[in-house]
N, C-alpha and C positions, 0 to 999 in steps of 0.2 A: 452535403451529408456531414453537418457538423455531430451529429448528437452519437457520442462513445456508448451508449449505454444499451445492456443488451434488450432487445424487445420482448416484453414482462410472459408473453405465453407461449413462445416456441421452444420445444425439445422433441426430442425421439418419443420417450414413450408416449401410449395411449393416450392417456388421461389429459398430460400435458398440452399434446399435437393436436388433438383430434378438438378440442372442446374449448379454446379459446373464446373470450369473451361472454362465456355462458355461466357465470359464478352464481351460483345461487339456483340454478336450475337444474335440474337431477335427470328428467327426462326428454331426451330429445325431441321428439313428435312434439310435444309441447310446447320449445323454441321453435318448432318449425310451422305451428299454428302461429303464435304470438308474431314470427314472421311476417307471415304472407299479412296479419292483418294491420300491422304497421305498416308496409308498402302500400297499402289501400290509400291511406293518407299524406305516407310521405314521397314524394316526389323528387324526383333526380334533377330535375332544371332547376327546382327552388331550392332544394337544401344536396347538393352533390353529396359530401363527405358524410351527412348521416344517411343519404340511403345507399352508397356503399359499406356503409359500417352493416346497417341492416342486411343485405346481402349476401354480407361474407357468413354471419352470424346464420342466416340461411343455410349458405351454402356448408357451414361445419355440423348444423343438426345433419344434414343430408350425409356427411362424410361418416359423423359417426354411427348414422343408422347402417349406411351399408360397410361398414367396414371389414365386417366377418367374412365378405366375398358372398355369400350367398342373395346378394341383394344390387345386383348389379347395375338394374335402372336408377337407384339412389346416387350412386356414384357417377355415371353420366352425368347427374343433373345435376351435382356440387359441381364438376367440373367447368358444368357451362358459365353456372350461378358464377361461381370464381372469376371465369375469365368477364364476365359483364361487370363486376366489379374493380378489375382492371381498368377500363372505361377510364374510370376517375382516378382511381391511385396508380398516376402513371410515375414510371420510373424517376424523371426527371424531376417530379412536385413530391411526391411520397416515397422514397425507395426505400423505407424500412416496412410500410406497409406491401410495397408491390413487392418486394422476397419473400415475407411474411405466404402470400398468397399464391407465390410460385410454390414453393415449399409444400402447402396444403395440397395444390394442385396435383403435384407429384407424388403428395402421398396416396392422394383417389388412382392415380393411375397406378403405382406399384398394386395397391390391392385386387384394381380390375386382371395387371398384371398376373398376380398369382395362382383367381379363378378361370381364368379365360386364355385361351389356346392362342400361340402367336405373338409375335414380342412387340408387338406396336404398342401397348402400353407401358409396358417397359423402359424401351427405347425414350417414351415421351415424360416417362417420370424421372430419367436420369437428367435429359433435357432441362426441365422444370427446376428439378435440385440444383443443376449447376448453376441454369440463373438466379438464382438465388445466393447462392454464392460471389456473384459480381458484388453482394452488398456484404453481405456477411462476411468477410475477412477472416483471419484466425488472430491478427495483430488487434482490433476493433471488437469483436464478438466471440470471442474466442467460444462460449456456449451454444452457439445459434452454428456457427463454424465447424463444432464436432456434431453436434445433431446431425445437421444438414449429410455430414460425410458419411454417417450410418447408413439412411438412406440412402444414398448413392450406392454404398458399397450391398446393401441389404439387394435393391434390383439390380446391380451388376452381378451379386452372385446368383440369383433367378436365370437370369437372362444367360450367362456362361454354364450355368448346369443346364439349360433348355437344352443349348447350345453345342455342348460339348465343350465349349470353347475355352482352351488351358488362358489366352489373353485376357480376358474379360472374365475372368478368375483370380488370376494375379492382379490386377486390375482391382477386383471388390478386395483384396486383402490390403492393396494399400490404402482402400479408404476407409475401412473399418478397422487399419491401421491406425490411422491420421486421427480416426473419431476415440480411439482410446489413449490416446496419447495426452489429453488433456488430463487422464486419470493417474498418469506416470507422475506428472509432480503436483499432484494435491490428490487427496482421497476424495471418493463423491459426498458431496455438500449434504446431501438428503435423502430421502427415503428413493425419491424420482430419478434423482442420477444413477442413485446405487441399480436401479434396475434398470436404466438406461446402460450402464456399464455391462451388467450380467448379459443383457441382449446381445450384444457387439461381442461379446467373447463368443457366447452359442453361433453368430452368426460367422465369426471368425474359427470356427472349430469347423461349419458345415463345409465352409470354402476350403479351408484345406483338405479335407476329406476327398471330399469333389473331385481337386484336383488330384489327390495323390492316389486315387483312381482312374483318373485317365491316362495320368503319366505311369502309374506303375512303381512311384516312389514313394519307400519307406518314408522318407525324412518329411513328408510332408504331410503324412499323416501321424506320425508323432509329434508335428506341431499341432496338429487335431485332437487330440488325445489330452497335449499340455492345455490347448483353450479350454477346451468341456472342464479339466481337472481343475483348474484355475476357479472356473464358474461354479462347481459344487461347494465349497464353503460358504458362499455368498447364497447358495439357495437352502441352508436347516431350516429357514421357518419357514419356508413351501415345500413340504413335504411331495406338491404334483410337479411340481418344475423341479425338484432335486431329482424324482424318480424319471423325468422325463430324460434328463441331463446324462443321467447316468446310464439308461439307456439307450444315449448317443455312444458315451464313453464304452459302454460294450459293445456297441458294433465299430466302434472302429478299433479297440481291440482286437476283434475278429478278421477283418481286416491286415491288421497286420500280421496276426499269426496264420494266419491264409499264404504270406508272402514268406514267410520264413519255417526254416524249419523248429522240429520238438514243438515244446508245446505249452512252453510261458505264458504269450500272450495269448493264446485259447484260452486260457484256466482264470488270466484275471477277468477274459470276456466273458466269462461263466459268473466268478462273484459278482461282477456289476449287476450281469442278469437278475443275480441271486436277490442283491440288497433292491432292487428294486422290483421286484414281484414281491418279497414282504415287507417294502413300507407304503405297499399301494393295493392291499387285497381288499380293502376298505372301498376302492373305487372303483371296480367291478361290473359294477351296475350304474355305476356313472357317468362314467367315461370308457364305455367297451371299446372303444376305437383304438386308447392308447391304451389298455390293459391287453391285447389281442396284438399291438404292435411290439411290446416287450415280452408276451410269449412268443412270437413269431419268430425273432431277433433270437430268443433262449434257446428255440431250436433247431436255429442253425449253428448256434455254438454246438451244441451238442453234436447236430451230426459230422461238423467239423472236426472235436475229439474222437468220436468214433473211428472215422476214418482214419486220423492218425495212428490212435491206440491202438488200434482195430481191435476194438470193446464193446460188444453187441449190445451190453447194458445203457453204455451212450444213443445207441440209437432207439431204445425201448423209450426212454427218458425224453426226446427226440418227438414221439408220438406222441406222449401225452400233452404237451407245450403246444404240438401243433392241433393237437385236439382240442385245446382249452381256446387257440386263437379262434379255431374254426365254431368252435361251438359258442363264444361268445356275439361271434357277429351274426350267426343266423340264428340266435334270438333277438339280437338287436334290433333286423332288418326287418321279425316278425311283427315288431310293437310298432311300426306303419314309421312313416317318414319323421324325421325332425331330431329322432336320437342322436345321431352324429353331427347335427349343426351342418359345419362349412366343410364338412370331413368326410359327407356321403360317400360322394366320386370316388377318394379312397379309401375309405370305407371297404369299397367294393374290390377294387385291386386288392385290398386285405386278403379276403375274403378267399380269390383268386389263390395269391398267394399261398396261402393258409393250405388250403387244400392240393396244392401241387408241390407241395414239400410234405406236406404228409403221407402224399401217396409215393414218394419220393423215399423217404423212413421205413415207409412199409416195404416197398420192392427191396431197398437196400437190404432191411433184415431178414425176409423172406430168400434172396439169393443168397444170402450169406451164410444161414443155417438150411439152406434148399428145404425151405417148409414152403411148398407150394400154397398151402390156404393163405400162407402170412400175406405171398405175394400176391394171388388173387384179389385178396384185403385193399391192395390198392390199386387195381381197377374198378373195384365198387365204390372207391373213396369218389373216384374222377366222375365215373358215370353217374352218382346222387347230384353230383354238384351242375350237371347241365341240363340246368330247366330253360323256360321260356323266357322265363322272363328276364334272367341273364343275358338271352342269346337278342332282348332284345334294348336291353338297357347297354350293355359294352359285347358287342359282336366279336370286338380281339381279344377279349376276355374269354369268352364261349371259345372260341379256335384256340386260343393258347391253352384250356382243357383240354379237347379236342387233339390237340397234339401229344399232350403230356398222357392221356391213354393210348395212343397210336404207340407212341415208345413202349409201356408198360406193355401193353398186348402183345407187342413183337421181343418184348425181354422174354415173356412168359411162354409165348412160343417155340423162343428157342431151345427154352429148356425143358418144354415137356417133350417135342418133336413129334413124332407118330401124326398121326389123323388127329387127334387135339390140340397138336402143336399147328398145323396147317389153320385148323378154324380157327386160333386164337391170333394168327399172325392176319387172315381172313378179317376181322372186325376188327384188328388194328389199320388195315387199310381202307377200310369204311370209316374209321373215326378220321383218319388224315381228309379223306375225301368231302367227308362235313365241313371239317373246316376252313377248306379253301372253298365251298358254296356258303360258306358265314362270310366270306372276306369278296367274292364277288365285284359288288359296287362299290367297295375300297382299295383301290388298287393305287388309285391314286397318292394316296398318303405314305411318306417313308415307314412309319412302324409298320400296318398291314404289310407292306412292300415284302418288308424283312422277313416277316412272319408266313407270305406267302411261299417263298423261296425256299425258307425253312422246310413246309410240309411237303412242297413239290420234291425236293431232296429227299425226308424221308420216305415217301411214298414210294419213289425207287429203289431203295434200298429194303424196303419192305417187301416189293416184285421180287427184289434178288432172292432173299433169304424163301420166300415163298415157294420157288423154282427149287430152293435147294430142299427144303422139307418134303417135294412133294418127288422127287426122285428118290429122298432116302426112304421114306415111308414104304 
């Protein structure tokens, strides 16, 4: 391994990582015809190194058609195509090609990674990246060296947020540490670095977030707050990634004034909100997925001040946000599939969302001015929201409404008491009782587990209170 020089198509971003060897070609499907009908002809016994070049060339249309996650048998099949081109660039004769191809390899699996449930692709893309780094040094390749460590650190934090896990979080911060460090003493060279760099800050904001939610600690989500901060100057001429950015930057705001007292960091979680709901009203109908995830976000700022303040207007403010989240995705989801790209699934958790904080704004403002309509307002919110085809697309979806009217119904009952307090606490024990017959043939799984535990607890507690209305009545 004499040759110092860094290998001319590897780096983190997109364009760079995904599409090597493809110069002049614009659409993939079209390298992956020109592909297959090159192999017609060339053969592995007579010419080795051009039908491994062919190959890989293959196998990167395949990576960047499924790259978006929604496409998951493409990705399979780069990975296999890759490893048959291993065959021939093996370590020992090629070792800038075989990192090269580990590298690739591992970026198919982080993506499978992010769509698909279960950390074995994860696990095999951090694998993949490190071998790749047997070749790629930081002393040697110093570019190929920081790329490489992004990745890493991009599926370590995947995989520690799956996970819980505060190791394998600290863990992706030292390598998405490692991968901006090359930017501490020189600025990025080009258009591709600079956005190479902006990545690894957002992705270094997420991980400490991460963790300083599972630890409980400030400092480490002010060092979340400093990355996002860091990466907004570098995003004014993308107006969606600055809005996206900053809509990090307000929930972790939120975040930390959640942790602390007054009401500082509530209020700059509010402007962030603010500036990115009007420099993204333009994209609306484009992108409802992230226009529905920055009102969602604005209204938990809000009912977060509310509660503080304890300022009813906060939480009026509160409903329209979650109104706008809710009502944008179930237009969205009306215009049939494909709106949301790689972003359905959550899409739908939105959606969920959306509506169990709304009815959440309602009850709070309803109890708090005792306007019973207000509060009834949010158990019509919950009841619209469970249809069928919910209950058949995400079951823990359907139960965690399901639960979140069982509460409402037993708030409402309490407070009206008599013979309508009884039936109202009555059909909040029928909504818990749904939704552990949604959860049924999922017992197996930790989330339903939790969930199920959840309503068997409140369902008792519903008995209690049930006993006690029907003696005072």
């Amino acid at each position: 391994m004499t040759d110092t020089n860094e290998p001319e198509d590897q780096a983190s971003s997109i364009d760079r990582a995904y599409r090597p060897h493809m110069s002049g070609w614009n659409d993939p499907y079209e390298v992956l015809s020109k592909c297959q009908e090159e192999l017609k002809t060339q053969k592995r016994l007579k010419a080795p190194l051009e039908w491994a070049s062919i190959q890989r060339r293959r196998a990167t249309a395949l990576l960047w058609i499924g790259k978006d996650g929604d496409k998951p048998d493409y990705l399979e099949e780069a990975i296999a195509v890759f490893r048959q081109s291993l065959e021939v660039w093996q370590f020992d004769q090629h070792p800038h090609e075989w990192a090269r191809v580990q590298n690739q390899i591992g970026m198919a699996h982080n993506r499978l990674g992010e769509s698909q449930n279960g950390d074995r692709h994860l696990e095999e893309a951090i694998a993949a990246h490190r071998a790749a780094l047997t070749v790629w040094t930081r002393e040697r390749f110093p570019q190929c060296w920081s790329d490489t460590h992004a990745w890493i650190g991009n599926a370590l934090h995947k995989l520690g947020t799956r996970q819980a896990n505060t190791a394998l979080l600290e863990e992706a911060i030292r390598s998405v540490r490692a991968a901006l460090d090359l930017y501490t003493h020189r600025g990025p060279a080009n258009v591709i670095e600079h956005w190479d760099l902006v990545g690894n800050l957002t992705t270094l904001g997420e991980t400490y977030r991460e963790l300083g939610c599972i630890k409980g600690h400030i400092p480490h989500l002010r060092q979340a707050a400093k990355a996002f901060l860091d990466a907004l100057p570098r995003l004014r001429a993308d107006p969606v990634d600055y809005c996206r950015t900053m809509n990090e930057l307000g929930e972790t705001y939120l975040l930390i004034g959640a942790r602390e007292a007054g009401t500082h960091h509530l209020k700059r979680a509010r402007l962030a909100q603010t500036v990115a709901v009007s420099r993204l009203d333009w994209a609306k109908g484009d992108m409802p997925y992230l226009w529905a995830r920055i009102h969602l976000r604005f209204g938990k700022v809000c009912m977060a001040l509310g509660a503080r303040e304890e300022n009813t207007a906060r939480y009026r403010e509160a409903i329209e946000h979650f109104e706008e989240a809710r009502d944008v995705l179930d237009y969205a989801a009306s215009q049939g599939p494909g709106l949301f790209g790689s972003d359905e699934q959550n899409a739908l958790r939105f959606q969920i969302d959306a509506v169990c904080h709304l009815s959440k704004a309602q009850l709070t403002l309803g109890v708090g001015q005792k306007d019973i309509t207000v509060a009834k307002a949010a158990a019509q919110t919950l009841h619209a929201a469970l249809t069928d085809d919910l209950r058949k697309a995400l079951p823990e979806g359907w139960a965690e409404i399901q639960e979140a009217l069982g509460d409402t119904l037993l708030t409402i009952g309490a407070i009206m008491e008599g013979a309508e307090g009884v039936a109202c606490v009555r059909r909040g024990l029928v909504a818990f009782k749904e939704g552990l017959q949604a959860l049924a043939g999922r017992r197996g799984e930790a989330a339903s587990q939790t969930l199920i535990g959840s309503l068997k607890a409140k369902s008792e507690k519903g008995v209690a209170l049930l006993e006690t209305l029907r003696h005072t009545a």
